[in-house]
Each structure stands twice: as structure tokens, then as C-alpha cells.
N, CA and C atoms as a LAMMPS dump frame, in Angstrom:
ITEM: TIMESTEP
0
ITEM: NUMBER OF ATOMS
522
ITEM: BOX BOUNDS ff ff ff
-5.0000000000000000e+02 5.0000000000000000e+02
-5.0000000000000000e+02 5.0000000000000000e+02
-5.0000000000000000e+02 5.0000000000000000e+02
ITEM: ATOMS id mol type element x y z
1 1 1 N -440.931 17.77 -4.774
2 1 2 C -439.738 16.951 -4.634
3 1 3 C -440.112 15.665 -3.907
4 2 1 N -439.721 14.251 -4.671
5 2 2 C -440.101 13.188 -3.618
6 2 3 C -439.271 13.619 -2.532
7 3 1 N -439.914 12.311 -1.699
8 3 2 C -439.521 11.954 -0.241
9 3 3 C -438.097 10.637 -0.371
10 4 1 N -437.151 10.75 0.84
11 4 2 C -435.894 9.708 -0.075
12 4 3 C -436.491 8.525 0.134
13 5 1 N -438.392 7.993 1.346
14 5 2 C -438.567 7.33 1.322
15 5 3 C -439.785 6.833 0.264
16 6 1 N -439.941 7.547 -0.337
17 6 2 C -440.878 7.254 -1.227
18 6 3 C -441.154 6.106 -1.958
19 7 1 N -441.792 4.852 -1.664
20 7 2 C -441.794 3.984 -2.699
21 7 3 C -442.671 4.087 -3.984
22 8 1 N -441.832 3.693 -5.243
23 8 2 C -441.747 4.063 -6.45
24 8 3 C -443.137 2.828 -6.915
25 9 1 N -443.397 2.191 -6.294
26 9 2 C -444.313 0.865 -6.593
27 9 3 C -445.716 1.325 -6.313
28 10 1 N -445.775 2.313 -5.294
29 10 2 C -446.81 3.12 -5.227
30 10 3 C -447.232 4.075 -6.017
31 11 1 N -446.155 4.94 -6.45
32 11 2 C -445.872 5.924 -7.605
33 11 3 C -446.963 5.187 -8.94
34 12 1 N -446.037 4.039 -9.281
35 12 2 C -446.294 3.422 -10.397
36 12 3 C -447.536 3.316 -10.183
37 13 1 N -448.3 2.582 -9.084
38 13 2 C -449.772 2.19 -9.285
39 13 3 C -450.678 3.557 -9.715
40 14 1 N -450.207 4.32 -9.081
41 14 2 C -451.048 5.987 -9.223
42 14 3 C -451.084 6.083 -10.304
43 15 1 N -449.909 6.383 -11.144
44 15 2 C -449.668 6.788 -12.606
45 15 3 C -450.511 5.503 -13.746
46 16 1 N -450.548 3.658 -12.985
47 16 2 C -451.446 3.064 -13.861
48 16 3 C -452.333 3.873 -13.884
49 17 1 N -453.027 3.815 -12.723
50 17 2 C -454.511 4.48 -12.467
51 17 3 C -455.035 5.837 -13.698
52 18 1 N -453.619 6.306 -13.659
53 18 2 C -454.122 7.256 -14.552
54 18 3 C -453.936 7.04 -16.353
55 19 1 N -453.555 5.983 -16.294
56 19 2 C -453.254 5.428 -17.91
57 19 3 C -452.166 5.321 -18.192
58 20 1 N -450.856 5.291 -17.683
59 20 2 C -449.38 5.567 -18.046
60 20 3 C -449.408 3.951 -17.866
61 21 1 N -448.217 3.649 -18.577
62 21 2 C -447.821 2.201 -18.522
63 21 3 C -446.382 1.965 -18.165
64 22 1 N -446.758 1.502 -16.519
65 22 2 C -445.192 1.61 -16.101
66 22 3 C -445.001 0.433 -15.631
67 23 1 N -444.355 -0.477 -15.654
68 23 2 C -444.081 -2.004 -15.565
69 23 3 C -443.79 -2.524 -14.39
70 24 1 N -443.487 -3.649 -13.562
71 24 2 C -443.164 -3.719 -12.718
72 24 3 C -441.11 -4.296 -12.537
73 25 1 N -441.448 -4.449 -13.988
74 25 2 C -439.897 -4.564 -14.484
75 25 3 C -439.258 -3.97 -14.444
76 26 1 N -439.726 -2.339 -14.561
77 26 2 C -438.828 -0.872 -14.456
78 26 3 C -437.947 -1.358 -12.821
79 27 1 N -439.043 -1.379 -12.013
80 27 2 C -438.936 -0.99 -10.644
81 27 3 C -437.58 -2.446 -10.297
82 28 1 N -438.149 -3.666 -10.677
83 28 2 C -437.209 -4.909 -10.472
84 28 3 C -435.504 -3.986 -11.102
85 29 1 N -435.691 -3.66 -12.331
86 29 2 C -434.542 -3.171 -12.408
87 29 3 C -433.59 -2.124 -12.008
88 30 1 N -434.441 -1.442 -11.16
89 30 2 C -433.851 -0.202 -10.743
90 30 3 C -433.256 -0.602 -9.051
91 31 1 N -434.111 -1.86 -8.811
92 31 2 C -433.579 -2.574 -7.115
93 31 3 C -432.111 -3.299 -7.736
94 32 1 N -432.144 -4.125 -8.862
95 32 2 C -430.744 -4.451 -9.435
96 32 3 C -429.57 -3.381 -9.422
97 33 1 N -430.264 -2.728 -9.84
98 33 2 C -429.017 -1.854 -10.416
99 33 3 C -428.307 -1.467 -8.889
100 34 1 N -429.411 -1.099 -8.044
101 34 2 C -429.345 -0.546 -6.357
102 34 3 C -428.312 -1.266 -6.161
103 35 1 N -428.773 -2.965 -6.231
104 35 2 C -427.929 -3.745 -5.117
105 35 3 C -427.045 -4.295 -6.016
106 36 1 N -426.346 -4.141 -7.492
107 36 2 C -425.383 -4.088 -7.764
108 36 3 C -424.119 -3.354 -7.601
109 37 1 N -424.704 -2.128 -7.492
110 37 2 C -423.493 -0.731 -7.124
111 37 3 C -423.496 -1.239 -5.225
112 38 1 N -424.295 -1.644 -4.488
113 38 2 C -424.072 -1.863 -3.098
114 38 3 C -422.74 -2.334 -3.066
115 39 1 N -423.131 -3.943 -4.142
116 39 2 C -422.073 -4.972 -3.678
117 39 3 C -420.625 -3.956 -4.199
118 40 1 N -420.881 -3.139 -5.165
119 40 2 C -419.021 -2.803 -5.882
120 40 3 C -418.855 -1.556 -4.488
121 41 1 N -419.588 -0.906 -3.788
122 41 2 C -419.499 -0.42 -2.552
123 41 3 C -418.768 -0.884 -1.694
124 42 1 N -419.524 -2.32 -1.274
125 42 2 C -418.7 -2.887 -0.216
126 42 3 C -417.458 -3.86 -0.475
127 43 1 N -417.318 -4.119 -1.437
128 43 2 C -416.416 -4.988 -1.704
129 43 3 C -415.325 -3.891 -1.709
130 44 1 N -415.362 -2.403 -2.517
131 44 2 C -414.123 -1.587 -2.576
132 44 3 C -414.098 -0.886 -1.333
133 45 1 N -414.662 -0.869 -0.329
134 45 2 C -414.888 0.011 1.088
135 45 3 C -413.649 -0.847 1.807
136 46 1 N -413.004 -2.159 1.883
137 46 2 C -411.781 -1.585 2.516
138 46 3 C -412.333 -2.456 4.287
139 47 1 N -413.741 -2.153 4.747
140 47 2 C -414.063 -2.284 5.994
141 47 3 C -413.582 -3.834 6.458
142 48 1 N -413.198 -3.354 7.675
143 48 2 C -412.486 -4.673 8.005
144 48 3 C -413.795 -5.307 8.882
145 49 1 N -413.663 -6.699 8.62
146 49 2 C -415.019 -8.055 9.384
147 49 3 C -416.164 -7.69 9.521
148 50 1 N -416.262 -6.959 8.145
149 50 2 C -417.574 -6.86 7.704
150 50 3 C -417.802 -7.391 6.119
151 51 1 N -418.784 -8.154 5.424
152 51 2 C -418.583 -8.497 4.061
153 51 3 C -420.297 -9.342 3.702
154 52 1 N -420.657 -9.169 2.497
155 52 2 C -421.933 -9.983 1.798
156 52 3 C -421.865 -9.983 0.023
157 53 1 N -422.408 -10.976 0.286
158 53 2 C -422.405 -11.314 -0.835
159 53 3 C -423.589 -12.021 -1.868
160 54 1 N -424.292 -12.15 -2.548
161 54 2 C -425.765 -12.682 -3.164
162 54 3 C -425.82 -14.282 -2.997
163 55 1 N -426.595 -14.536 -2.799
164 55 2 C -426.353 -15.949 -2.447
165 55 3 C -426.774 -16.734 -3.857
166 56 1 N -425.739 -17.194 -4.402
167 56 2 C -425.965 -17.821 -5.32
168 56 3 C -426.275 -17.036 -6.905
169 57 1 N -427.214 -17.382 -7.997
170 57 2 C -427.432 -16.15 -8.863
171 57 3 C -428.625 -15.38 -8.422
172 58 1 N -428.909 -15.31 -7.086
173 58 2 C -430.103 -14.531 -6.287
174 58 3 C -429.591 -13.142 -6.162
175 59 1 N -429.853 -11.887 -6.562
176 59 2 C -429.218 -10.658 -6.033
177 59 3 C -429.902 -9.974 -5.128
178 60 1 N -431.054 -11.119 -4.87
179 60 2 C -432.367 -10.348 -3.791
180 60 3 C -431.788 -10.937 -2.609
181 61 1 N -431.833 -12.258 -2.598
182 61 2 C -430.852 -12.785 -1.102
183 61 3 C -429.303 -12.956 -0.762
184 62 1 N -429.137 -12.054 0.127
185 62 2 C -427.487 -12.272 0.331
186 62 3 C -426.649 -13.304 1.354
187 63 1 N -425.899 -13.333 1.767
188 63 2 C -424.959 -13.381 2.399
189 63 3 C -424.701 -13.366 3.412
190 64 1 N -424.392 -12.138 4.915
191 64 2 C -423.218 -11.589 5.29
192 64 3 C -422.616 -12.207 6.403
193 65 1 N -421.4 -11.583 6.624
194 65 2 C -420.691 -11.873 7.985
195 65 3 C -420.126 -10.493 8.632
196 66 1 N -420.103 -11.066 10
197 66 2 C -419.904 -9.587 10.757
198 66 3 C -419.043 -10.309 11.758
199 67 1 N -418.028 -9.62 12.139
200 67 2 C -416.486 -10.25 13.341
201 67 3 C -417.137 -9.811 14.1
202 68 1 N -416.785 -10.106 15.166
203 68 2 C -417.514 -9.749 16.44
204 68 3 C -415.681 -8.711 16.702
205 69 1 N -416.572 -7.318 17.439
206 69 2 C -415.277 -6.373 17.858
207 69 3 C -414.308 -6.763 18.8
208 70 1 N -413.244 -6.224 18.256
209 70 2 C -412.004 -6.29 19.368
210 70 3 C -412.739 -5.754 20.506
211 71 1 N -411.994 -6.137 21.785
212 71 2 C -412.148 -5.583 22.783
213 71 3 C -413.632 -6.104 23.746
214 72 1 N -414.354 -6.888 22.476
215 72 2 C -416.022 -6.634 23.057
216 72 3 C -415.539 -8.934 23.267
217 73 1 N -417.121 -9.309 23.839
218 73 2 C -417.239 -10.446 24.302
219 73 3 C -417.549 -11.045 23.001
220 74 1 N -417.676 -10.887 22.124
221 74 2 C -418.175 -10.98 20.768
222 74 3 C -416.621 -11.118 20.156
223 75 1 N -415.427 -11.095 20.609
224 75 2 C -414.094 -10.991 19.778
225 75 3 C -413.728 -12.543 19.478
226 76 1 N -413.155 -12.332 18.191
227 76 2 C -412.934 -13.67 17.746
228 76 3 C -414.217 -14.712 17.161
229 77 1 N -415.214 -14.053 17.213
230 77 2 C -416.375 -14.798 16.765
231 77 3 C -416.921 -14.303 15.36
232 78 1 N -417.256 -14.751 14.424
233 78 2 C -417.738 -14.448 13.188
234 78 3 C -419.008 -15.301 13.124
235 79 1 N -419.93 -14.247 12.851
236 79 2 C -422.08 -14.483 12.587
237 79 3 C -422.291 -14.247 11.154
238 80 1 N -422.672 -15.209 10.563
239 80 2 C -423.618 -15.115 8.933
240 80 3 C -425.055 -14.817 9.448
241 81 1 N -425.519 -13.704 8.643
242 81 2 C -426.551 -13.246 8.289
243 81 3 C -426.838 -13.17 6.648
244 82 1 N -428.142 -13.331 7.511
245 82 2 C -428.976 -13.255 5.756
246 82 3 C -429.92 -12.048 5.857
247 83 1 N -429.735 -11.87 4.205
248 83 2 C -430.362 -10.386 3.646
249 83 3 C -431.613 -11.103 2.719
250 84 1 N -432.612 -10.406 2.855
251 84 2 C -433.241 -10.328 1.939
252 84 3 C -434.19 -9.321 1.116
253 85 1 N -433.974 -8.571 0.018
254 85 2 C -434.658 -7.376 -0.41
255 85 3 C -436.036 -7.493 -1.258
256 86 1 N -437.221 -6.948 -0.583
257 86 2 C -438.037 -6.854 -0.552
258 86 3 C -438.198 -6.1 -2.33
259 87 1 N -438.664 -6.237 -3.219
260 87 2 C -438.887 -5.843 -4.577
261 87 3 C -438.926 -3.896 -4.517
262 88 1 N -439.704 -3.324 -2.87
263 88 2 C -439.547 -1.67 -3.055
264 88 3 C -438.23 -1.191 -2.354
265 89 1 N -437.159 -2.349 -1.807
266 89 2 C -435.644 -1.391 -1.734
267 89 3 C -435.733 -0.421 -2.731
268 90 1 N -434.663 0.336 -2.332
269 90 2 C -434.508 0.853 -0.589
270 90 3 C -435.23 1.671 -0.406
271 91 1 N -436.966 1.842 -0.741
272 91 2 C -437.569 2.687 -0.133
273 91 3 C -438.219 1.613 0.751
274 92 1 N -438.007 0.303 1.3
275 92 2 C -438.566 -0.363 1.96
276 92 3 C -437.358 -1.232 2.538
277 93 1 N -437.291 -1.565 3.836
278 93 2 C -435.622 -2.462 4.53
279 93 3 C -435.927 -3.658 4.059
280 94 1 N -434.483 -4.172 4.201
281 94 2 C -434.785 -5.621 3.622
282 94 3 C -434.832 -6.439 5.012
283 95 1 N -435.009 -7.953 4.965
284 95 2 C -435.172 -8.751 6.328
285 95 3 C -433.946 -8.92 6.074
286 96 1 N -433.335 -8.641 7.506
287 96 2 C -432.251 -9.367 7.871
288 96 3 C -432.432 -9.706 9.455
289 97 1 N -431.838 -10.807 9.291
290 97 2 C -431.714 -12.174 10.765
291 97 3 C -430.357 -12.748 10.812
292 98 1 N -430.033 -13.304 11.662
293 98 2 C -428.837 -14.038 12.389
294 98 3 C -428.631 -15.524 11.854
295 99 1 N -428.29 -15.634 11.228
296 99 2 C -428.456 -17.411 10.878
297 99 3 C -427.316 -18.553 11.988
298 100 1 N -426.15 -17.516 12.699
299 100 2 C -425.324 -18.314 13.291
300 100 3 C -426.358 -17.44 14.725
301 101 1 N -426.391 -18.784 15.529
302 101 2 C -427.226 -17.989 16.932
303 101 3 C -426.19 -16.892 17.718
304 102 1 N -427.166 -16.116 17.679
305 102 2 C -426.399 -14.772 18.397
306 102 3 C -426.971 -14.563 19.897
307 103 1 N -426.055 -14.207 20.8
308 103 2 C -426.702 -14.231 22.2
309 103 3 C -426.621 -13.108 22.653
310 104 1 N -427.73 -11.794 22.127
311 104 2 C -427.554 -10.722 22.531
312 104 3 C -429.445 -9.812 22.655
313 105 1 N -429.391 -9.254 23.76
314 105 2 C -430.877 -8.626 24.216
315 105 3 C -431.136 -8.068 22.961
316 106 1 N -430.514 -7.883 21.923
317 106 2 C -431.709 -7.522 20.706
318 106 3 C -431.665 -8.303 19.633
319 107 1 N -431.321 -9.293 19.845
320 107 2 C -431.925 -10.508 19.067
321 107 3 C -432.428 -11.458 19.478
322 108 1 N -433.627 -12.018 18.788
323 108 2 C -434.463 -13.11 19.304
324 108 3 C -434.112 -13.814 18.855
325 109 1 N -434.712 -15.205 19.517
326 109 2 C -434.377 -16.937 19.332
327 109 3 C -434.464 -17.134 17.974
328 110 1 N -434.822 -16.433 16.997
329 110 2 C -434.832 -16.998 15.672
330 110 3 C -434.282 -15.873 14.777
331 111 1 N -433.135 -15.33 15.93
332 111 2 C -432.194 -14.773 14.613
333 111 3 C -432.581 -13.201 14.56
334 112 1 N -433.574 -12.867 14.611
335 112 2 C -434.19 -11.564 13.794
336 112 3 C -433.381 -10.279 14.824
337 113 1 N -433.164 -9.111 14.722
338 113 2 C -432.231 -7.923 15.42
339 113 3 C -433.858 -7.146 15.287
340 114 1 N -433.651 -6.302 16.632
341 114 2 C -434.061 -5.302 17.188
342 114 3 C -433.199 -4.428 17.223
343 115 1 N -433.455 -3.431 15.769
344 115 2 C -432.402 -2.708 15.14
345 115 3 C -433.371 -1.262 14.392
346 116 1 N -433.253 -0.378 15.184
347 116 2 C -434.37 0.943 14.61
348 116 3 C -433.937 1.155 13.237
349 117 1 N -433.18 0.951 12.658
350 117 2 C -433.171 1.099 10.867
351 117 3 C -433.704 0.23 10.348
352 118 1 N -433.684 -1.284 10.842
353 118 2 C -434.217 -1.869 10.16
354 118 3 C -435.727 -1.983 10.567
355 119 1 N -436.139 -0.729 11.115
356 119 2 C -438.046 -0.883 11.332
357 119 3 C -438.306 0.713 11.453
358 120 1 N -439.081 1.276 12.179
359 120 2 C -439.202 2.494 11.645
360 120 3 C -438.438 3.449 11.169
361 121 1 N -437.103 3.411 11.671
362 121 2 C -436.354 4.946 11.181
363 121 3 C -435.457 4.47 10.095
364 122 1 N -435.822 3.346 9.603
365 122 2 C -435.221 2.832 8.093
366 122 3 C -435.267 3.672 6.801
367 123 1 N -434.843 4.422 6.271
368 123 2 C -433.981 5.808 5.461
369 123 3 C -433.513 4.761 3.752
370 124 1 N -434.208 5.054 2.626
371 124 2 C -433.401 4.741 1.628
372 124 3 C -432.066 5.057 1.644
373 125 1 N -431.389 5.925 2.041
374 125 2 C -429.963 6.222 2.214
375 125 3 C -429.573 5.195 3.218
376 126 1 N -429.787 4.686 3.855
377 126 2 C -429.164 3.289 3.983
378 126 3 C -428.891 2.426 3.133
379 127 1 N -427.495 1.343 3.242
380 127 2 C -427.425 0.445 2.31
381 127 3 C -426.756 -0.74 3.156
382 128 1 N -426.554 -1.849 2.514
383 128 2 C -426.318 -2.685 3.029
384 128 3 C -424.694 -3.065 3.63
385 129 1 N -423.485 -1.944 3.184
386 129 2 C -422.72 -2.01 4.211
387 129 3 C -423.061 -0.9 5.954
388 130 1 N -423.853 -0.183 5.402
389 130 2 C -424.24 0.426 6.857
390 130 3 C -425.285 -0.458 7.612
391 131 1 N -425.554 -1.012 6.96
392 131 2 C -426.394 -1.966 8.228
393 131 3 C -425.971 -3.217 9.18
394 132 1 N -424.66 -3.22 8.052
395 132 2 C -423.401 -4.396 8.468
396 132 3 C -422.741 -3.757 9.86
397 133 1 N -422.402 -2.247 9.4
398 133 2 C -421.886 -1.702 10.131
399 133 3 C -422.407 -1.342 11.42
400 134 1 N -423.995 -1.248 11.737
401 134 2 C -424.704 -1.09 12.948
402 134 3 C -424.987 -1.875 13.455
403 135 1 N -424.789 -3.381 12.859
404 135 2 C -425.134 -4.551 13.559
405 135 3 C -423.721 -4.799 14.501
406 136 1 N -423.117 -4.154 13.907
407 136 2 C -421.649 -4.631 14.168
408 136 3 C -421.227 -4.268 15.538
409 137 1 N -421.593 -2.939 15.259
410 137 2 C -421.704 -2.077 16.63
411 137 3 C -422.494 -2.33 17.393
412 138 1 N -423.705 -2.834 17.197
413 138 2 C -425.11 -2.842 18.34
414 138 3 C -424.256 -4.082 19.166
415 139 1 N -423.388 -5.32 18.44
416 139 2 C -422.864 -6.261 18.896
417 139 3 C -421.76 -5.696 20.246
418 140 1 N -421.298 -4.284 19.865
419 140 2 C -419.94 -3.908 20.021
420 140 3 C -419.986 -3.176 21.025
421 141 1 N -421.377 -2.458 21.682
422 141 2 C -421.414 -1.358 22.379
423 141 3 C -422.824 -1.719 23.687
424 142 1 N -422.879 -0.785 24.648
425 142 2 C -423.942 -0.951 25.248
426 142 3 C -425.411 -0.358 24.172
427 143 1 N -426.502 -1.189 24.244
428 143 2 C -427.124 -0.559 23.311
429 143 3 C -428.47 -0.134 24.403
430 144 1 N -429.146 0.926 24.001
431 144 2 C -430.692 0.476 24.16
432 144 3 C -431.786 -0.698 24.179
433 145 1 N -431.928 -1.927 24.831
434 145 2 C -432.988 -3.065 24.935
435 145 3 C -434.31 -2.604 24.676
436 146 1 N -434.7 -2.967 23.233
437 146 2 C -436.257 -2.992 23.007
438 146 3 C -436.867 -4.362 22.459
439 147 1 N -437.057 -4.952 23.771
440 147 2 C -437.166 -6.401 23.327
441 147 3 C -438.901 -6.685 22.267
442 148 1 N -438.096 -7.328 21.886
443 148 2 C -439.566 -7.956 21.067
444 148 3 C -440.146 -8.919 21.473
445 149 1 N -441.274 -9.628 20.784
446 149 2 C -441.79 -10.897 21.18
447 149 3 C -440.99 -11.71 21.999
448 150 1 N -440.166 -12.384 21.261
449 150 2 C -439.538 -12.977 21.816
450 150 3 C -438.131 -12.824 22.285
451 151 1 N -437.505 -12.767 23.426
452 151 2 C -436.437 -12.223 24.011
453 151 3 C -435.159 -13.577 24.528
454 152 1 N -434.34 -13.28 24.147
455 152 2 C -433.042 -13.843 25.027
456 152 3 C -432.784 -13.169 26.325
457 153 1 N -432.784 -13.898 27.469
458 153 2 C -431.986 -13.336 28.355
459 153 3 C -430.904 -14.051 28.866
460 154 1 N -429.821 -12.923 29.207
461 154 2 C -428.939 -14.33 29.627
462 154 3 C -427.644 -13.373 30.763
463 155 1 N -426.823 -14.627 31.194
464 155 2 C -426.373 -13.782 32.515
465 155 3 C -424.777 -13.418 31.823
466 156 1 N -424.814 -12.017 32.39
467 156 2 C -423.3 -11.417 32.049
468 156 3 C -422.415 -11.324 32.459
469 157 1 N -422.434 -12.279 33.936
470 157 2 C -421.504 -12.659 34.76
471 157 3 C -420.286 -13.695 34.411
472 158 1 N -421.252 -14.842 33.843
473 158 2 C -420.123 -16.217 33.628
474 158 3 C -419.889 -16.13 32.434
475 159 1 N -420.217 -15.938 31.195
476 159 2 C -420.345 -16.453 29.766
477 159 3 C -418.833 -16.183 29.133
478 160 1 N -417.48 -15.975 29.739
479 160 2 C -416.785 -15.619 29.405
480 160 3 C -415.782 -16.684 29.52
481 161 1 N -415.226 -17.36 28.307
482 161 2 C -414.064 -18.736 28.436
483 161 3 C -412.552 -18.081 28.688
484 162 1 N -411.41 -19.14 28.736
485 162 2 C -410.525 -18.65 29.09
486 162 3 C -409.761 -17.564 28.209
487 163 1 N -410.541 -17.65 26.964
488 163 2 C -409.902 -16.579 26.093
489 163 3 C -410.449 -15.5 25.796
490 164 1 N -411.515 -15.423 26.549
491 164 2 C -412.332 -13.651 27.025
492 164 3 C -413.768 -13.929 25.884
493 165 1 N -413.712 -15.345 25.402
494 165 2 C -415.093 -14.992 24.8
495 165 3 C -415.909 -15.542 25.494
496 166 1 N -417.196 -15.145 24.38
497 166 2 C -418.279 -16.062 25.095
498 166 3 C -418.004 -17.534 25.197
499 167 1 N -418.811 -18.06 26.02
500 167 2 C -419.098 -19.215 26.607
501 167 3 C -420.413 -19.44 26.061
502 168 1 N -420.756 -19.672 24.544
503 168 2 C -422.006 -19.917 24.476
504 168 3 C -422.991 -21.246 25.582
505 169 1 N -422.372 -21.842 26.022
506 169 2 C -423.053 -23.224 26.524
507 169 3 C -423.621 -22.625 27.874
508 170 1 N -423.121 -21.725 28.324
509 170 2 C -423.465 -21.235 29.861
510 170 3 C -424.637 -19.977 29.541
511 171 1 N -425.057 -19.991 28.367
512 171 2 C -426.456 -19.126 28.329
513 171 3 C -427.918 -19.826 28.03
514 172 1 N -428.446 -19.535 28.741
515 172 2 C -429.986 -19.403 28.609
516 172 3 C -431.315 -18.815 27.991
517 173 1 N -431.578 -19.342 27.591
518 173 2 C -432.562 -18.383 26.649
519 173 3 C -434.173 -18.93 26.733
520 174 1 N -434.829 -18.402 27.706
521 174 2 C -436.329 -17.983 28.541
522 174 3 C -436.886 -18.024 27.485
């Protein structure tokens, strides 16, 4: 029985090796088909300030936006992120980064999340509204800090304007 992480691009090379003729077109089409049923996923899922979309006639690069949660310092704020799927989705994560600057210990200065699905414990049964959905939350909740290269730090004292959000101008980033 495969593995759910099994990439199929590897598969294929084995089976060249052995004389079978398996294309690399199979595999392009079977990531289509993936991230076509994603998008009719999330579009009929209903989830509120969460949403993506392909950018343009690209179905490899997306979209998204994520509300920042009620209740959290993040409320009232909406972040575009970009997706991008790597040709062995979803037995391989796609890059996703911050394109609106985000000021939070697991994201670095250029956007990218320190996000365990999207690096080792990344699961083909992931899809791209659950990753909407954990970003959403990592935004939303106290998380675990596993900083990477490069780190934001910033103080959690002042950053808050008169309407309970952030104060982006009063952060720092080391």
C-alpha cells in the first residue's frame, strides 16, 4: 500500500527505469485536477476570512487572504498570501509566504511562516483551505516560536491603536 506521502514523480522515474512510459504530463495533470477540486472545496466550505484563488490563468500560483481573528490583535486586518505548488503536490507543500508584512514570531522579514505543515509534518491530506485555516490560527492563538534565520521581534506592550489593533509603526524588526 503506498504511503499518503508518497511522491508519484519518484514512482514514475522507477517504473522509466524499468521501461514503462509514464509522462510527466500524467503527474502535471493529476496536480490540476488536485488543485481544481481544492478551489470548488473552498469556495463551497462556507469558511468565514479565509479565501484563494489562482492568480491569473496560473493554477500553480494562487492567491490568498486570511482576516486576522476576532478577539486577537490581528482583528480587523486582512494579509494576502501567496501559494505556490511545486509540480509533486500534495505529496510535496507548496511555498507559501506573507506578501502583506505580517508582524508575528513565526514569520520572517520576507514573508515566509514557521508553520510545521508546511515543513516536516506536511501530510498530502492537507489542502489548501487547511493551511488557510492554520495560518489563521497560528495568527489567532499563542503558538510555539521556532524562529528561523531570520526573525521579527517586536514588543507586545505598545503595538495596540485606539481600536485594539496593531500599531504596525511602533514595531521593530532586528
Amino acid at each position: 500500500m503506498a504511503s499518503q506521502n508518497m511522491d508519484p514523480e519518484a514512482a514514475s522515474s522507477t517504473a522509466a527505469l524499468k521501461g514503462n512510459e509514464t509522462g510527466g504530463s500524467a503527474a502535471k495533470g493529476s496536480v490540476t485536477k488536485r488543485l481544481q477540486q481544492e478551489l470548488m472545496t473552498l469556495m463551497m466550505s462556507g469558511d468565514k476570512g479565509i479565501s484563494a484563488f489562482p492568480e491569473s490563468d496560473n493554477l500553480f500560483k494562487w492567491i490568498g487572504t486570511i482576516d486576522g481573528a476576532q478577539g486577537t490583535v490581528y482583528e480587523g486586518l486582512r494579509y494576502k498570501l501567496s501559494f505556490e505548488f511545486p509540480s509533486g503536490y500534495p505529496y510535496k507543500a507548496p511555498r507559501v509566504k506573507f506578501i502583506t508584512h505580517c508582524f508575528h514570531p513565526n514569520v520572517d522579514d520576507q514573508g515566509f511562516i514557521c508553520l510545521d505543515i508546511l515543513k516536516d509534518k506536511w501530510s498530502a491530506l492537507y489542502d489548501v483551505r487547511s493551511i488557510l485555516l492554520s495560518i489563521q490560527s497560528l495568527l489567532g492563538g499563542a503558538a510555539v516560536i521556532e524562529f528561523d534565520v531570520h526573525v521579527n521581534i517586536f514588543c507586545w506592550l505598545a503595538p495596540i491603536n485606539q481600536h485594539g489593533s496593531l500599531n504596525h509603526s511602533l514595531f521593530v524588526t532586528l
